[in-house]
C-alpha positions in Angstrom: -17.9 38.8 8.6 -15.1 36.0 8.6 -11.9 36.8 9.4 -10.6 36.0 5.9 -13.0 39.3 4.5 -11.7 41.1 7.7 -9.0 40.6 6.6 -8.8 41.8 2.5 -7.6 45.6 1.9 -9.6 47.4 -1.2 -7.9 50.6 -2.7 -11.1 52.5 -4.3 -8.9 55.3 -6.8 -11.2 57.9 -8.4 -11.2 61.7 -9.3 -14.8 61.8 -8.3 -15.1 62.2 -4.8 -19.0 61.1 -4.3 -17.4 57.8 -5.6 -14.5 57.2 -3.7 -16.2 58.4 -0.1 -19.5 56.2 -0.9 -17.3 53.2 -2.0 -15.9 53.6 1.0 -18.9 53.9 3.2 -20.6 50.7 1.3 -17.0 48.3 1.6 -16.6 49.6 4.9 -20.0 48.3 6.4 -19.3 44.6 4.8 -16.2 44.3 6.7 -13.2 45.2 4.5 -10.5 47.8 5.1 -10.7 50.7 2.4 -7.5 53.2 1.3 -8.7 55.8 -1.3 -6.9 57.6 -4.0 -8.0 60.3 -6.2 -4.7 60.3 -8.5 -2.4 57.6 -10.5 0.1 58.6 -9.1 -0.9 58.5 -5.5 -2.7 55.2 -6.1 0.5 53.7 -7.0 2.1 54.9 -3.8 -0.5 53.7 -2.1 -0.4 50.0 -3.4 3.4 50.1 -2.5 2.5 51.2 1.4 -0.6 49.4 2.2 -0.4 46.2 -0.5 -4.3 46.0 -1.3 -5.4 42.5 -2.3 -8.6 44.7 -4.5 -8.1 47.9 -6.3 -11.3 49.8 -7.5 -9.7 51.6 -11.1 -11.3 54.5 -12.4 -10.1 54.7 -16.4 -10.8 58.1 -16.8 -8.7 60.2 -14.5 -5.9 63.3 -15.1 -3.0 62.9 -15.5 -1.6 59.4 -15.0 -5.0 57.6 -16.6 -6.6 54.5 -15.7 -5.0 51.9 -18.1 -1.4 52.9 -17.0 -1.9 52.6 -13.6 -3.1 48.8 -14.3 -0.2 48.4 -15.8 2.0 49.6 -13.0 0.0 47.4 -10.8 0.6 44.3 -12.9 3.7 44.8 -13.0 4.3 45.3 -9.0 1.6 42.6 -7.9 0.0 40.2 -10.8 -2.0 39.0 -7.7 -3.5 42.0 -7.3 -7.4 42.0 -8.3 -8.4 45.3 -10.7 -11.9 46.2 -10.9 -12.7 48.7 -13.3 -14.9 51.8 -13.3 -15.7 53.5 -16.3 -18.1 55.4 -17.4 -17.8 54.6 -20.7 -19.1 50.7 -20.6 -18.7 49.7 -23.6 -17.8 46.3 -24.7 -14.5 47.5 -26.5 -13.7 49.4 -23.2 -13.9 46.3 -21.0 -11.9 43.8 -23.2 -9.3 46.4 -23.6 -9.1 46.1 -19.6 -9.5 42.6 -19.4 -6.2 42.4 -22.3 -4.3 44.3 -19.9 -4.9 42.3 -16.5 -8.3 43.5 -15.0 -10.0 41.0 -12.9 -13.5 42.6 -13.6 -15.2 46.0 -14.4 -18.5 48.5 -12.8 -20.1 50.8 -15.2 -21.1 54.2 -13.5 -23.3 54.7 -12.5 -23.6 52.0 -9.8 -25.6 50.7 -7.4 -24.8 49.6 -3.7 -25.7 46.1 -4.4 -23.2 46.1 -7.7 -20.6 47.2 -5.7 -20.8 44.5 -3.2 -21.6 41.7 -5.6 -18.6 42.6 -8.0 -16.0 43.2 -4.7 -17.9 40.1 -3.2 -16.9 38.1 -5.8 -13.4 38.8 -6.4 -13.0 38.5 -2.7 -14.0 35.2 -2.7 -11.3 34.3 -5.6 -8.9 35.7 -2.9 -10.1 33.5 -0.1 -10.1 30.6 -2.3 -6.2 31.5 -3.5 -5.3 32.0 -0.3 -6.1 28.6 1.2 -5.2 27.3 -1.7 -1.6 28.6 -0.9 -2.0 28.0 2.5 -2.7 24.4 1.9 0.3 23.7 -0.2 2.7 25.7 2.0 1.8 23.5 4.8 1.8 20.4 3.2 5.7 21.6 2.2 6.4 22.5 5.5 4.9 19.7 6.9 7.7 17.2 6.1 10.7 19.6 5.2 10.1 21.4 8.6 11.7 17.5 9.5 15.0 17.7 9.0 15.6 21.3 10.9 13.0 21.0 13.8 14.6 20.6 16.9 11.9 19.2 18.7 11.4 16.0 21.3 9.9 13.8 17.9 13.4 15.1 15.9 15.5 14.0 18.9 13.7 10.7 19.1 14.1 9.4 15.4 17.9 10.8 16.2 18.4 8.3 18.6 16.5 5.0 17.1 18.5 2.0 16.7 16.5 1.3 13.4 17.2 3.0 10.0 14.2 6.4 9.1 14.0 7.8 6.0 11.0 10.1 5.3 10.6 11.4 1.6 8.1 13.8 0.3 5.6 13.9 -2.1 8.2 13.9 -5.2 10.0 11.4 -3.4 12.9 13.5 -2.2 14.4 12.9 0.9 13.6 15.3 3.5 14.9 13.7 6.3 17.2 10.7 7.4 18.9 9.3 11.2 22.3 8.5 11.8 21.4 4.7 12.0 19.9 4.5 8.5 23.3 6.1 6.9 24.8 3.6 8.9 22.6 0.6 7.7 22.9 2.3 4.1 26.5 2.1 4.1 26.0 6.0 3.2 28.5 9.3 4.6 27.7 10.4 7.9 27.9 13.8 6.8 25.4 13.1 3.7 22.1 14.7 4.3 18.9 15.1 2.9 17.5 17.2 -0.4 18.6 14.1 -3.0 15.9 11.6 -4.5 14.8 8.5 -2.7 17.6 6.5 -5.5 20.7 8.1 -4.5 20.3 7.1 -0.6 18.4 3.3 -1.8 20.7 1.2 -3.9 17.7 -1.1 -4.2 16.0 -0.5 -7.4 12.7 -2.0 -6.5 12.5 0.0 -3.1 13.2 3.0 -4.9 10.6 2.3 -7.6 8.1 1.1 -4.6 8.8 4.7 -2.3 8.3 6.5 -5.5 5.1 5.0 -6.0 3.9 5.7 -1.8 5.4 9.2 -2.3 3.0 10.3 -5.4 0.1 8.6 -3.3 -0.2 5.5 -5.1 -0.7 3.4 -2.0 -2.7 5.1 0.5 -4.0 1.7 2.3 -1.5 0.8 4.9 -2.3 -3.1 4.8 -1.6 -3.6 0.8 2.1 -2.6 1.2 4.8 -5.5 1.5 8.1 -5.3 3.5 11.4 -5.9 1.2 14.3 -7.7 2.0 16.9 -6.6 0.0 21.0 -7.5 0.7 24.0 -4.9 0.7 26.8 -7.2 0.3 27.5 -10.9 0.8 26.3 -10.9 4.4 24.3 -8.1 5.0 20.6 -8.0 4.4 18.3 -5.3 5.2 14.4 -5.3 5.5 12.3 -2.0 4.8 8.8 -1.2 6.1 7.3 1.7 3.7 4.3 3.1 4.7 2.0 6.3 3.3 2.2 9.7 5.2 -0.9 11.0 5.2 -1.9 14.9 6.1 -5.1 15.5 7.9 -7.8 15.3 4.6 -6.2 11.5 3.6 -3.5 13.2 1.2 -0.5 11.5 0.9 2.6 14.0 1.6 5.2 11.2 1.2 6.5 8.4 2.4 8.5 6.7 5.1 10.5 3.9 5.8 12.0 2.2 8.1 15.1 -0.2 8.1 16.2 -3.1 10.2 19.1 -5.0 10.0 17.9 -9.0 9.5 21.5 -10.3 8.8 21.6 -12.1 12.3 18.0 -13.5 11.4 19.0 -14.9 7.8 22.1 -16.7 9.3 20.2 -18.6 12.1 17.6 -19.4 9.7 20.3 -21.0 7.7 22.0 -22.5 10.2 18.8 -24.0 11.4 17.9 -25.1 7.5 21.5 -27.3 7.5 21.2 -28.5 11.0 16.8 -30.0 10.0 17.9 -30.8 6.9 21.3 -33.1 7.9 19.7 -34.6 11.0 16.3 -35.3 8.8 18.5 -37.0 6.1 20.3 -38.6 9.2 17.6 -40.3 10.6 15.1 -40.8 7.4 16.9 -44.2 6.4 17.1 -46.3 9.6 13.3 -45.1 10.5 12.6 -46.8 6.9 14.5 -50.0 7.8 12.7 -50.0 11.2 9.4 -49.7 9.4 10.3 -52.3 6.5 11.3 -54.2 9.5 8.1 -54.0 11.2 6.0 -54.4 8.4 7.8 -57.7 7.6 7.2 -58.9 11.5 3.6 -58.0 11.9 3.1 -59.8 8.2 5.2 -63.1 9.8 2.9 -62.7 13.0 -0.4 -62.2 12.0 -1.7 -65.6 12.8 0.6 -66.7 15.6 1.0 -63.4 17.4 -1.4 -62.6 20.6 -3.6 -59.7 19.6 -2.4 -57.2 21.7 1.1 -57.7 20.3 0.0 -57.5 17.0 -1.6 -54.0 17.9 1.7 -52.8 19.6 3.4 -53.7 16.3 1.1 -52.1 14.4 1.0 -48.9 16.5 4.8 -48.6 16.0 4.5 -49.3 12.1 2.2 -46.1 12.1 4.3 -44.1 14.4 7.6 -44.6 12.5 5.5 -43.6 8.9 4.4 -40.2 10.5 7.9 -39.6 11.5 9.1 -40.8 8.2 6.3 -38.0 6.4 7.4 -35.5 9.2 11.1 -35.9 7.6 10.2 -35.6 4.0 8.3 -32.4 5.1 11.0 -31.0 7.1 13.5 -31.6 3.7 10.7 -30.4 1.6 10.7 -27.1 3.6 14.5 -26.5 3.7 14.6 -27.4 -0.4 11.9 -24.3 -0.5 13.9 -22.1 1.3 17.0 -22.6 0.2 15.5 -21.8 -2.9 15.6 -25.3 -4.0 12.4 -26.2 -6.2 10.9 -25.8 -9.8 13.5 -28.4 -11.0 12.1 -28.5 -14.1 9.7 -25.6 -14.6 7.7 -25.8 -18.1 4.3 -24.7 -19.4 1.0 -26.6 -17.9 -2.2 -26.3 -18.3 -3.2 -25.8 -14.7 -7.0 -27.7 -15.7 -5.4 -30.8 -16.8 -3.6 -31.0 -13.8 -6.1 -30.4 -11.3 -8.7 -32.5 -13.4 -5.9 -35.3 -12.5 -5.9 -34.8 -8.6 -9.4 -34.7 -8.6 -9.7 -37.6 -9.9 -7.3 -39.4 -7.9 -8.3 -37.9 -4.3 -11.8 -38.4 -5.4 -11.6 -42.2 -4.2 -10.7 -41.2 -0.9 -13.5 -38.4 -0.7 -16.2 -41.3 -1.5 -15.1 -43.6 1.3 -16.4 -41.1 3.7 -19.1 -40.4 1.8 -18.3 -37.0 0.6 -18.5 -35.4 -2.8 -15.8 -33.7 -4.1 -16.2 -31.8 -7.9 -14.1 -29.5 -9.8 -15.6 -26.5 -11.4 -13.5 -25.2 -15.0 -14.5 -22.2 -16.9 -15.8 -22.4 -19.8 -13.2 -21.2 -22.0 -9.6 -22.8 -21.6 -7.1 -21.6 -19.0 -3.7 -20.1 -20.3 -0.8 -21.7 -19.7 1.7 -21.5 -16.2 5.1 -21.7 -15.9 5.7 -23.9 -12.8 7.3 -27.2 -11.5 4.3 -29.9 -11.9 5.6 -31.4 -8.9 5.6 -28.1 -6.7 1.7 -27.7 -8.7 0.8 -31.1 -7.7 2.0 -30.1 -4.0 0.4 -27.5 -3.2 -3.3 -28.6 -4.6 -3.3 -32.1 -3.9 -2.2 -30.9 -0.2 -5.2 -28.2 0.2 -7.9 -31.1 -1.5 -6.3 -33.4 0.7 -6.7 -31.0 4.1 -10.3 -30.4 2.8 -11.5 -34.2 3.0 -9.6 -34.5 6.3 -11.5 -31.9 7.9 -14.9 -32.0 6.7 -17.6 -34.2 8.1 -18.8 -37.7 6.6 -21.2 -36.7 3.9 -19.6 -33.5 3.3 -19.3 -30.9 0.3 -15.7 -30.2 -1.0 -15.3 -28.5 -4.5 -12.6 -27.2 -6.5 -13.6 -23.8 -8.3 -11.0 -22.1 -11.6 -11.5 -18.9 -13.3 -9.5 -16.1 -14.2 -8.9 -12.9 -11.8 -7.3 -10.4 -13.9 -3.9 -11.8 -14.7 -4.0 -14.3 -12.7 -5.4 -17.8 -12.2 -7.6 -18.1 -9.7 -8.2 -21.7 -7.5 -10.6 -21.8 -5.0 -10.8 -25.0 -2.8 -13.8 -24.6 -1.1 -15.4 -27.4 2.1 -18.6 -26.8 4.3 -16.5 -28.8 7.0 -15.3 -28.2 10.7 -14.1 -24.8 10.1 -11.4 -22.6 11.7 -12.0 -19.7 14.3 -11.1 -16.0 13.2 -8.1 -16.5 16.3 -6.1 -19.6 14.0 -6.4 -17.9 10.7 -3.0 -15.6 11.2 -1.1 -18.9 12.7 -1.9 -21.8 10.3 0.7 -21.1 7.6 3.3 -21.6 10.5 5.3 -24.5 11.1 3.6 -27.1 12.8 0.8 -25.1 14.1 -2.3 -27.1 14.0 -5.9 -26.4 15.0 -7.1 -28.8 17.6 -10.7 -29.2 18.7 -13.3 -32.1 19.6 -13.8 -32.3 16.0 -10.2 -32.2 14.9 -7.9 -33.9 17.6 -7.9 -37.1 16.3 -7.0 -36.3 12.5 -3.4 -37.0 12.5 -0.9 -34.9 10.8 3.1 -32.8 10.7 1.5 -29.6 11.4 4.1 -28.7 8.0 1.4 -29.0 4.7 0.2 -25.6 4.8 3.3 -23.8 5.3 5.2 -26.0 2.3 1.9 -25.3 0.3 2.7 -21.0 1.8 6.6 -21.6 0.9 5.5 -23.1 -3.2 3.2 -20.9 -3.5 5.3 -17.5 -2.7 8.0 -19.4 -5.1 5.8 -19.0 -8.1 5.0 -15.4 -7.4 1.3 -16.2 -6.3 -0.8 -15.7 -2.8 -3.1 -17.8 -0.9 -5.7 -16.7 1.9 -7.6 -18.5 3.9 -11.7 -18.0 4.6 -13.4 -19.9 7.3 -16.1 -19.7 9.8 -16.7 -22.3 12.4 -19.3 -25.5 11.5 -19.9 -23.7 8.1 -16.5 -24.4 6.2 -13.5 -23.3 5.1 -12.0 -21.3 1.7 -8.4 -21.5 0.8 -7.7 -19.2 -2.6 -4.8 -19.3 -4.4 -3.8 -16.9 -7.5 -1.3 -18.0 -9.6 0.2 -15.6 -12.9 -0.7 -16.9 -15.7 1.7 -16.6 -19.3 0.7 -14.0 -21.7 -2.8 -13.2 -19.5 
């Protein structure tokens, strides 16, 4: 037998003997421990000694009878499984039972294979409450155990320069380090017990561990780090992720703080210094090119050829630097939160009927087709900048013609996703390896190849088009396999979807 049956005490209480002694003998051989009784009152003693998890109850006994003694044992252990024995099995005898607690009842005379069937089974309920209990007890202990364990892992989180917090499954906190009451701006002395909102003065964290906590994110990948900021110049970013027991349930959460205040100041100091020295040089490099433009138009004729290519060389170089500046101020508008001058309600179809239209000149001179494919029924409105609208597409249609082949296929696909507007932009051009698809949102990163080396550009479209995009609340991801193609997506929500 299995240690949990090896375990399980049965308390067999008759005035018969031939039934208490061959009770015995039958529970005995299936592996349980047996106590026998041939009173009430000794019964009842017995239950306080040995704590049976089974008692076999004869009704009909002197003295102390039957139905009092379950009642007794009710009232000392409501866990406690009763199996009747009467001899009087009728069906008003067992509900009266079953009214008063009793898990089951055995008419005498019985058979062997009764008995172990009827004790079988309520030993089974036992084993199945008892893991039960076990299971829950452990996933408790699990995370509370945290905060007291004096371990190596306790001493470790202890000592972490970064901020832990670990909450359970009803998104109390069950344990907390020094550093993240320090990053918290919270008493040293405070310590855990209190829900996840008293230590988080974020509400959107709080709402988002609350959610981990009760399990509602369980994939590790779909969870977002917040930024969140404490006072003027103090910001804070928190990691939550799922804690998981050993069968995939979630037991809490945990998170972990870092202190990005350094971070946001050097990305603002960097912001002013691109943006002034951008602004700085954006108006002589347009003289210079005006300037050019005007000589190479005066020499055309008269110039030696060479020259004339030299000139023109240096017209093209200054209006790449001249695009690489508007880019760079484009990006430090975006993050400086600078953008969606003048947001109103569009109809996204009209607007990317009207890029189509005008990038689809450019798409025929190399002899590729580009086509835009609307739902049937009309789109709901968007709330949006037209400009920032008109940036991001017209920069992904754009990047699509520029890096497909002569001949090529470039289209444009719309429909709804839920909420959301959906915008494919899909080319079977050069395609991207699996390596560049994690890099090319980042400035000035650009995919170089035999095929691609000669297609001039900033390196800064996609990562304005990442920066707009993030602005309106949406996402873009990226698709692509090499020689087959590439798939940027964009969802955008939609008003009143």
């Amino acid at each position: 037998m299995n240690n949990d049956v090896d375990a399980i005490r049965i308390l067999v209480v008759d005035d018969e003997r031939d039934i208490r002694e061959g009770s015995e003998r039958i529970l005995k051989r299936i592996g349980f421990i047996v106590h026998i009784a041939d009173r009430g009152d000794v019964a009842l003693k017995v239950v306080k000694e040995v704590h049976p998890a089974i008692v076999l109850l004869d009704l009909k006994m002197p003295g102390m009878d039957g139905m009092e003694v379950l009642e007794h044992i009710r009232q000392m252990d409501e866990g406690i499984l009763v199996i009747v024995i009467t001899g009087y099995a009728t069906v008003e005898t067992a509900i009266m039972a079953m009214k008063q607690g009793a898990y089951d009842f055995i008419p005498k005379p019985f058979e062997p294979d009764q008995l172990r069937i009827v004790v079988n089974r309520a030993a089974e309920k036992i084993r199945l409450t008892r893991d039960a209990r076990k299971l829950e007890e452990e996933k408790t202990r699990t995370l509370s155990d945290l905060d007291t364990e004096k371990s190596r892992i306790r001493t470790i989180i202890e000592s972490l320069p970064d901020g832990v917090l670990v909450t359970n499954a009803s998104g109390k906190v069950v344990l907390i380090n020094p550093s993240c009451k320090q990053l918290l701006n919270l008493d040293p002395d405070m310590g855990p017990g209190r829900q996840i909102e008293d230590y988080v003065p974020d509400e959107t964290l709080s709402k988002l561990v609350m959610e981990i906590s009760k399990g509602k994110h369980v994939d590790y990948g779909d969870i977002p780090d917040h930024e969140f900021n404490l006072a003027t110049d103090t910001y804070l970013r928190a990691r939550a992720q799922p804690v998981l027991g050993e069968r995939k349930e979630c037991l809490g959460a945990v998170l972990n703080f870092v202190d990005i205040s350094t971070m946001k100041v050097l990305d603002r100091l960097k912001s002013e210094f691109v943006a002034k020295v951008s602004h700085e040089l954006r108006s002589p490099l347009s003289t210079i090119h005006e300037q050019l433009a005007m000589v190479i138009g005066d020499l055309v004729n008269s110039a030696p050829q060479q020259d004339h290519h030299i000139l023109t060389r240096a017209k093209e170089k200054t209006q790449g630097m001249i695009s690489l500046i508007g880019d760079l101020l484009d990006l430090s508008r975006i993050e400086e939160g600078i953008i969606c001058h003048e947001p109103k309600s569009i109809r996204l179809d009209d607007l990317l009927t009207n890029i189509v239209d005008f990038l689809s000149s450019r798409a025929a001179a190399s002899s590729q087709s580009l086509a835009l494919n609307l739902p049937p029924q009309p789109l709901p409105e968007i709330t949006a900048d037209p400009l920032a609208l008109e940036s991001i597409f017209g920069n992904l249609i754009t990047n699509a013609i520029n890096y497909t082949q002569e001949g090529g296929r470039i289209r444009v696909d719309v429909d709804m996703a839920g909420i959301n507007i959906r915008v494919k932009v899909v080319d079977n051009g050069f395609g991207m390896a699996e390596k560049h698809l994690d890099k090319i949102f980042d400035r000035f990163y650009r995919v170089k190849d035999d095929r691609t080396r000669y297609i001039t550009g900033t390196g800064l479209g996609l990562p304005i088009v990442k920066g707009l995009v993030d602005s309106l609340g949406g996402i873009i991801e990226v698709e692509s396999t090499p020689g087959e193609g590439s798939t940027f997506t964009v969802l955008l929500p939609a008003q009143n979807a």
